[in-house]
C-alpha positions in Angstrom: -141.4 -24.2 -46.9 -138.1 -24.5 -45.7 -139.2 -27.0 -42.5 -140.1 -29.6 -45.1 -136.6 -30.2 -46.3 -135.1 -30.4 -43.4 -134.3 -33.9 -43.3 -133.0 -33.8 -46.7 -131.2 -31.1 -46.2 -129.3 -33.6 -43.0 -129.0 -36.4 -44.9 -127.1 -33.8 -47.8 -124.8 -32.2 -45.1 -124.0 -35.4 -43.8 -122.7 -36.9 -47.2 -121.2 -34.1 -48.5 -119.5 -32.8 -45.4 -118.8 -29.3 -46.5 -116.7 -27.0 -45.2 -119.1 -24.3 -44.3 -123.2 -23.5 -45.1 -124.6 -20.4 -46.8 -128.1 -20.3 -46.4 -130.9 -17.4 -47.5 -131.8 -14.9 -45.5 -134.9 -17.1 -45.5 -133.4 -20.1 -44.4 -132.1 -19.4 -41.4 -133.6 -22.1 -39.6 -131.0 -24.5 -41.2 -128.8 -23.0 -39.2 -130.2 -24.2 -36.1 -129.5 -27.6 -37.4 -126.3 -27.0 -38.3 -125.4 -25.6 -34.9 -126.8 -28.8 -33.1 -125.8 -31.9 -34.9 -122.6 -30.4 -37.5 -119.7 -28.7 -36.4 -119.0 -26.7 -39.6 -118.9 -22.2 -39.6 -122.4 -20.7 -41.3 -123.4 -17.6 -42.7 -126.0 -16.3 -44.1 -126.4 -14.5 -47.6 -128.3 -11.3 -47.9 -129.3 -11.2 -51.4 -130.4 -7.0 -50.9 -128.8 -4.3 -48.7 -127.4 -3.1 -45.8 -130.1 -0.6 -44.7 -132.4 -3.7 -45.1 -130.3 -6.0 -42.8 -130.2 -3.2 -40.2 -134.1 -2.5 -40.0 -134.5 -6.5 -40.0 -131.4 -7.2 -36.8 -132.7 -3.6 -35.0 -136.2 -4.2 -35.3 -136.1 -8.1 -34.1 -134.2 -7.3 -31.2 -134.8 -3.9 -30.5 -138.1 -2.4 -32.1 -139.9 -5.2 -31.0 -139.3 -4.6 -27.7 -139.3 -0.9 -27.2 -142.2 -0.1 -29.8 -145.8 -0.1 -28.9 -148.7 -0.4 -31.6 -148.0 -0.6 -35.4 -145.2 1.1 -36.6 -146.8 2.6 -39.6 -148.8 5.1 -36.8 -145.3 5.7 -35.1 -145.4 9.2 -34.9 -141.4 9.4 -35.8 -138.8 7.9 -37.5 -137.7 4.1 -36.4 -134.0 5.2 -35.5 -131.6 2.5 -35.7 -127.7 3.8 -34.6 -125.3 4.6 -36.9 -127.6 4.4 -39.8 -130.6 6.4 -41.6 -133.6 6.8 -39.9 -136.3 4.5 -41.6 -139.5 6.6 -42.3 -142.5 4.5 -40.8 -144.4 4.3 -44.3 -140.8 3.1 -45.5 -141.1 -0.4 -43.6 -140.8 -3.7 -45.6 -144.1 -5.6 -46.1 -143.7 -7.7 -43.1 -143.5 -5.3 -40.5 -146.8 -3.3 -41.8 -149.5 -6.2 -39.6 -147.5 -6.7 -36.2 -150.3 -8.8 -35.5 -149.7 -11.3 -38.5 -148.5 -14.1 -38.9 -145.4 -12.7 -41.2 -144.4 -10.5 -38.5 -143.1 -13.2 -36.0 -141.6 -14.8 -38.7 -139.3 -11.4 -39.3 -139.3 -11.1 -36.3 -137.0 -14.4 -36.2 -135.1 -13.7 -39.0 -133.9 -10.2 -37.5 -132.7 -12.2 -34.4 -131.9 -15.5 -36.2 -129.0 -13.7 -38.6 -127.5 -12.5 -35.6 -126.8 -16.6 -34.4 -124.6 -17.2 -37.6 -121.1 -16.2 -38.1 -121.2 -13.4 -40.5 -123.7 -12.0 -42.9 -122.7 -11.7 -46.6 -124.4 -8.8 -48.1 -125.0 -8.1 -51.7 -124.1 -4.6 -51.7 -120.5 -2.7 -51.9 -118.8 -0.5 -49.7 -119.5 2.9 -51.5 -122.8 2.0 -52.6 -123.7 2.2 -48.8 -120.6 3.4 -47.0 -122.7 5.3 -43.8 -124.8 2.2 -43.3 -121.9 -0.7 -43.2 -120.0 2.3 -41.1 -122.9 1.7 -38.6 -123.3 -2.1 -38.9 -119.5 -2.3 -37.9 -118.3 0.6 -36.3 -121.1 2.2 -34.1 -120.6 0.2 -30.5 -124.7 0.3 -30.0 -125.6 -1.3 -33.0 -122.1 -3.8 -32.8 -123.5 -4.9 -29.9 -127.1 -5.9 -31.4 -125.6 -7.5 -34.5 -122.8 -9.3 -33.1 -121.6 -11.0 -36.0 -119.0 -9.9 -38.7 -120.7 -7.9 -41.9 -119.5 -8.6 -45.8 -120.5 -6.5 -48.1 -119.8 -8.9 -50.9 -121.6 -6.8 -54.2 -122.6 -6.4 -56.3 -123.5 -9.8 -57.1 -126.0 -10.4 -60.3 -126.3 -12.2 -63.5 -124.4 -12.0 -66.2 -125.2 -11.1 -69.7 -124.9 -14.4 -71.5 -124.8 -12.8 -75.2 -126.2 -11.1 -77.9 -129.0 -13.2 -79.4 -129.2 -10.6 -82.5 -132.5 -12.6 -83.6 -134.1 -11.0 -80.4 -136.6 -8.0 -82.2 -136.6 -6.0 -78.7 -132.8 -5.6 -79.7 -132.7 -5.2 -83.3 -135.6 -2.3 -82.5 -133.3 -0.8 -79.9 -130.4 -1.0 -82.2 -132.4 1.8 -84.6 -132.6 3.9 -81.2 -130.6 7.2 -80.5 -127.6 6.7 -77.8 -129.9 6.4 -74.3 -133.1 7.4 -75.8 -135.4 4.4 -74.5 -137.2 4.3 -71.2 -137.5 1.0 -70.3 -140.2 -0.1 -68.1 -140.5 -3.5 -66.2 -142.2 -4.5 -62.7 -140.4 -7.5 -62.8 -141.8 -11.3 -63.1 -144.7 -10.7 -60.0 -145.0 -6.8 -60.0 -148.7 -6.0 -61.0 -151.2 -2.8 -61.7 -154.7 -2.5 -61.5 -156.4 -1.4 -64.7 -156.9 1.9 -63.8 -153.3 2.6 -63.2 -152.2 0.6 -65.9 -154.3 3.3 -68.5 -152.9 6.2 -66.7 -149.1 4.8 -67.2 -149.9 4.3 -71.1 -151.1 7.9 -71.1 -148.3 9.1 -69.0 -145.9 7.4 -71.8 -147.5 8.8 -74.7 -147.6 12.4 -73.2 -144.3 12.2 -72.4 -142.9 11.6 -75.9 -140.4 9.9 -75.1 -139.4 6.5 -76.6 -140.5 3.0 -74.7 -140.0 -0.6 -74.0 -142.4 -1.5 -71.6 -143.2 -5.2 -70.3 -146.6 -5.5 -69.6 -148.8 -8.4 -67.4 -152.0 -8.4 -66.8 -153.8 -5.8 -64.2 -154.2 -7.5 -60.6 -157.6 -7.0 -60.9 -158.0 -8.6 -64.3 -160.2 -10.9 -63.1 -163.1 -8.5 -63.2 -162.4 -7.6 -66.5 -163.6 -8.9 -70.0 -160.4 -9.1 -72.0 -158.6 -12.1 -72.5 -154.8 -11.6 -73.9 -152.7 -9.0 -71.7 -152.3 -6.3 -74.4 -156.2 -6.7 -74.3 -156.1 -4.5 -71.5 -154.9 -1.6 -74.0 -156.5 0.2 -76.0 -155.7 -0.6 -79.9 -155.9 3.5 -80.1 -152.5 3.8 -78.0 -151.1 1.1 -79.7 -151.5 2.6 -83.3 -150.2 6.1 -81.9 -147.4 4.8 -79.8 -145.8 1.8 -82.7 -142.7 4.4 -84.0 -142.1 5.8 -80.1 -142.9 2.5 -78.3 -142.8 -1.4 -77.8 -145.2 -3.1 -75.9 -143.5 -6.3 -74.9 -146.4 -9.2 -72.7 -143.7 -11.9 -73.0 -140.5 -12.8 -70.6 -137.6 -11.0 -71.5 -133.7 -10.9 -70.8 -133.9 -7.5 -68.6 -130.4 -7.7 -68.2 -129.4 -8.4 -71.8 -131.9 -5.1 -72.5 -130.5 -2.8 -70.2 -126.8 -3.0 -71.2 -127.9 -1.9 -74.7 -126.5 1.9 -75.0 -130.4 2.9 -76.6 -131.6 2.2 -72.6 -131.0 5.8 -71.0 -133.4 4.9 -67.9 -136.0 2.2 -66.3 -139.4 2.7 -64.7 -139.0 -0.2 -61.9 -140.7 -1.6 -58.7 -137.0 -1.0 -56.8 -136.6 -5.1 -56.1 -132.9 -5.6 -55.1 -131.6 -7.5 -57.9 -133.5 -5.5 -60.2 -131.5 -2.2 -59.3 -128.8 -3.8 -59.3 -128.7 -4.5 -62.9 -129.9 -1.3 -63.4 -127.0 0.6 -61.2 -123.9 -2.1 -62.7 -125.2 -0.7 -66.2 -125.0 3.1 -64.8 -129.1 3.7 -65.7 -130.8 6.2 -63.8 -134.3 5.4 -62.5 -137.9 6.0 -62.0 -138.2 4.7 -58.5 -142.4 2.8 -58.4 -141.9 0.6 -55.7 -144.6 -1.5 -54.9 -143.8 -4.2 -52.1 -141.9 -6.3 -49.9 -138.7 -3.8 -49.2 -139.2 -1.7 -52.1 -140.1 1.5 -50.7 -136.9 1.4 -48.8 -135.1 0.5 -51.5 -136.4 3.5 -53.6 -136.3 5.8 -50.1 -132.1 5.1 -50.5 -131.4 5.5 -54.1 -133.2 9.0 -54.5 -132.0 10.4 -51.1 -129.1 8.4 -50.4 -127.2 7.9 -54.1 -129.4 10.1 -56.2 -129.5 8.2 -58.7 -133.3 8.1 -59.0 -136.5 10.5 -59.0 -139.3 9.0 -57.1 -143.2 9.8 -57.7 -144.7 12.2 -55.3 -147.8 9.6 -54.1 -146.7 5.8 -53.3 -148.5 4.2 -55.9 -149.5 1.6 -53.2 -151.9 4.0 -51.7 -153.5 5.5 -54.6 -153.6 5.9 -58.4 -150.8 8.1 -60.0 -152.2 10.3 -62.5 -150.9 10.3 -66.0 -149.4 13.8 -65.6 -147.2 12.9 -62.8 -146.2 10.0 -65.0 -145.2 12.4 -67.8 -143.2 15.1 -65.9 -141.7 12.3 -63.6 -140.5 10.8 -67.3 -139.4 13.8 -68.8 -137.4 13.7 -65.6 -135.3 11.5 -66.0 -135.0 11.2 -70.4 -135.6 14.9 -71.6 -134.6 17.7 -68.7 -132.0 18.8 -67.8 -132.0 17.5 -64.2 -131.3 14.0 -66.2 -127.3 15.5 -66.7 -127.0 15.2 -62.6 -128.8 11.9 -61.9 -127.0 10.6 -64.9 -123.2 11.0 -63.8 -124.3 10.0 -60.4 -125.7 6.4 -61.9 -122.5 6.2 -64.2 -120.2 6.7 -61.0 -122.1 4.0 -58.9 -120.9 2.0 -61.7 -117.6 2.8 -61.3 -117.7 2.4 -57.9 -119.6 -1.2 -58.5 -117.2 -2.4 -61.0 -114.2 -1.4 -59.1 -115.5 -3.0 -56.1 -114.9 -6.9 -57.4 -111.3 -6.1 -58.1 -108.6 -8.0 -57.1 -107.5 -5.7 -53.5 -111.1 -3.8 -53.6 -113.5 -3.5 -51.2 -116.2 -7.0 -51.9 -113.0 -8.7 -53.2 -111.6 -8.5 -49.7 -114.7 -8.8 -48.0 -115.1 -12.6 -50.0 -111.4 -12.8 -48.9 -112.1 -12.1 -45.4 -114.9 -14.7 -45.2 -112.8 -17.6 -47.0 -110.1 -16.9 -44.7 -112.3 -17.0 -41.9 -113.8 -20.3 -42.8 -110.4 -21.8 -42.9 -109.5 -20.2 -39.4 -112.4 -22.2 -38.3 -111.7 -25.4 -39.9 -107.7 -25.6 -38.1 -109.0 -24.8 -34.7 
């Protein structure tokens, strides 16, 4: 996808003449053009974390190399210096098939960020101080990345306002202070049908209240329903309307989450997700279910503790509606909530401090301006 443009993207460069190129973490292959034909400092924008960017660098030039077979049968941890050990089931997607096609491209990527001249990452110094210690202090790793690191987070939307017509909010608005679990898999996370049953019944039993946006199974293609809340039965509807919303339409998550009747969020772990839910201080229920989610959700319950994670990856198997309750009750009604709770609202302390003027990513962005102008004088 991103070969296509390319001579778009040449004829663009060459008419604008910018000062510098930010490209994707996807995109690095732009870079390459850059480097041969335009004279001009690039970087490349991580849009998710640090412990990512150091599995993806280590494991393009390193693992690679020194790992034989696939990496979910390693026997131990993937060690990477400086940082956490990465647990083999913890991989992203793309290093699962070493024999596929989307391995070599990783592969690439690891190795490609490395040719820039710095990587801006959406995270924040205290957020993921051990891992940006390793990344730019420990001398074995410094010597595999090679390049500068700016921890430049947290970067997400913004809430654009209130729309007070919105019935999700004027529900919430009848809601006790932090009462609602809100659950979301984001616009491409999916269950199958059998999971999707035993998550309503995990909701219900846990008696706790609910906003949950729903899609349609995976596997509903097999299955003779034709609207998405088809899928439920009309029984847990009826039981659940004074506890519950069941939402099948698109909706503002980060409009939802800053309300103060959210007290926690059921997600898949993507990036940006989180990070709406750590900038509004909610604690989570960690479900990841692909691409570098299972890292993602590894870190915030064993690294920031500011999530509970279900004992079976739901990727492997079907979690059970009683998990699902107790997991709940976790994080909205016991009293190990008071603990995960502070530590969510001082990550958001920590994140809003962070984009300060003389703060940490402030002076990371700083850093990187200052290093493009460097560039541009000699």
């Amino acid at each position: 996808m991103v070969r296509e443009p390319l001579p778009e993207m040449r004829i663009a460069i060459s008419t604008i003449k910018p000062d510098a190129l930010i490209v994707d973490l996807l995109s690095t292959e732009v870079m390459t053009l850059v480097s041969r034909e335009f004279n001009m400092p690039k970087y490349v924008f991580i849009p998710t974390n640090a412990w990512f960017t150091a599995l993806t660098i280590y494991c393009g030039k390193v693992l690679d190399k020194e790992i034989e077979g696939q990496y979910v049968d390693h026997g131990n941890m993937l060690m990477i210096p400086g940082c956490k050990p990465v647990r083999p089931e913890d991989v992203v997607d793309a290093m699962l098939n070493r024999n596929d096609e989307q391995y070599k491209e990783h592969v690439r990527l690891g190795i490609e960020y490395t040719l820039s001249n710095g990587s801006l990452i959406n995270t924040w110094e205290e957020a993921e101080c051990d891992t940006l210690k390793g990344l730019t202090e420990n001398e074995r790793l410094k010597s595999v990345v090679k390049v500068p690191i700016y921890p430049i987070g947290p970067l997400r939307r913004n809430d654009e306002g209130k729309n007070m017509e919105n019935w999700i909010l004027k529900w919430l608005d009848k809601q006790p202070l932090e009462s609602v679990l809100y659950v979301s898999f984001g616009s491409d996370g999916t269950l199958s049908f059998k999971q999707m049953i035993e998550l309503a019944w995990g909701l219900e039993l846990s008696q706790q209240r609910f906003v949950w946006v729903v899609r349609p199974p995976c596997d509903a293609q097999h299955l003779p329903c034709d609207g998405t809340l088809d899928y439920l039965s009309q029984d847990f509807l009826t039981r659940t309307r004074d506890k519950g919303l069941v939402v099948q339409t698109w909706v503002e998550q980060v409009e939802i989450l800053s309300h103060s009747a959210i007290g926690g969020i059921l997600s898949h772990c993507v990036w940006n997700s989180t990070l709406e839910s750590l900038t509004n201080g909610i604690p989570m229920i960690a479900w990841p279910l692909y691409a570098e989610q299972r890292l993602n959700a590894t870190m915030l319950t064993e690294e920031l503790g500011v999530a509970v994670r279900l004992e079976v990856l739901p990727t492997k198997k079907v979690v059970g509606r009683e998990e699902i309750e107790k997991t709940v009750r976790t994080i909205m009604q016991y009293p190990e909530r008071k603990g995960i709770r502070n530590k969510a609202k001082q990550l958001l302390i920590s994140a809003e401090n962070a984009l300060r003027k003389g703060r940490s990513s402030y002076n990371s962005i700083c850093k990187v301006l200052k290093d493009i102008e460097n560039k541009l004088v000699s």
